[in-house]
N, C-alpha and C positions, 0 to 999 in steps of 0.2 A: 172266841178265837177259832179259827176254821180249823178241822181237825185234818185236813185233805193235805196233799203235796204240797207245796214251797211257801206256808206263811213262815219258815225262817227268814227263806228271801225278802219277802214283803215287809219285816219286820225289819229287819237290818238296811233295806233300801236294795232296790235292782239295780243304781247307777255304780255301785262299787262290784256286782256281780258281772256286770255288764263291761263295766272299764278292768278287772282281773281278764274277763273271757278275751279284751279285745288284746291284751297280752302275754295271756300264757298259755292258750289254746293254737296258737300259731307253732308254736315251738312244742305241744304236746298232742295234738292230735291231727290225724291224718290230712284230711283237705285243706288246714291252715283256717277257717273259716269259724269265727265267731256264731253263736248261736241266733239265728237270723230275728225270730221273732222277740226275744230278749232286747237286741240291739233298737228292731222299732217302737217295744213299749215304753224305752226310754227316752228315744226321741219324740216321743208323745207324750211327755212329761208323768207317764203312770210307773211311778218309780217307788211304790208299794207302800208303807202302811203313813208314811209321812205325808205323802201326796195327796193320800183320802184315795188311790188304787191303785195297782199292779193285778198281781193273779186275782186277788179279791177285793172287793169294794169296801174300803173302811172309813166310807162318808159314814157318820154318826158314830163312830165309834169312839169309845176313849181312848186314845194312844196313851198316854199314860199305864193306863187299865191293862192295854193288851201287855205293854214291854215289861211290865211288874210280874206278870203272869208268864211272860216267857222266860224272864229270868228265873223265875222260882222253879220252872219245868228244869230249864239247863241247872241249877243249884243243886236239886235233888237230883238228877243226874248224876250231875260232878260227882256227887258224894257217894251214891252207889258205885262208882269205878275205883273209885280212892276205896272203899269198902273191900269189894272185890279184889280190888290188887294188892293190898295187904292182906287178905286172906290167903291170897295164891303163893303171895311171900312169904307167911307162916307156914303154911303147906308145904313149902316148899324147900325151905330151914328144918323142916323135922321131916323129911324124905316121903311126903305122901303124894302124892300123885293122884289128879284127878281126868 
């Protein structure tokens, strides 16, 4: 799995990144305009790890493989925040401050 910027996009698919930007990016950021190159990867049908590309080429890959792996990155995530924030709540029920 590529260690670089947006295999979350690629994993999760660019046409849902792509159809949120073409509506909430109008009403949230300055020039109203969808992010241009985003808009024609999709229309190119490179709509990331389902498609076999997006930012990265994931002909021969096992999707399977990759989305197992990426959930297990976001799991152990999850659970270090959950960790964390009941730490900072105990911390924080007995007045320590960090």
């Amino acid at each position: 799995m590529p260690e670089r910027a947006y295999p979350a996009e690629d994993i999760s698919g660019l046409k849902i990144h792509a159809d949120a930007q073409e509506s909430i990016v109008p009403k949230l950021f300055h020039n109203a305009t969808p992010n241009p190159m985003l808009q024609t990867m999709v229309a190119l049908g490179r709509t990331g790890l389902s498609a076999g590309k997006g930012f990265y080429d994931w002909n021969g890959c096992d999707v399977e493989a990759v989305r197992r792996q990426a959930s297990s990155q976001l799991a152990k995530l999850l659970e270090f925040l959950r960790s964390e924030s009941a730490a900072r709540a105990g911390d924080a029920a007995e007045g320590v401050s960090k």
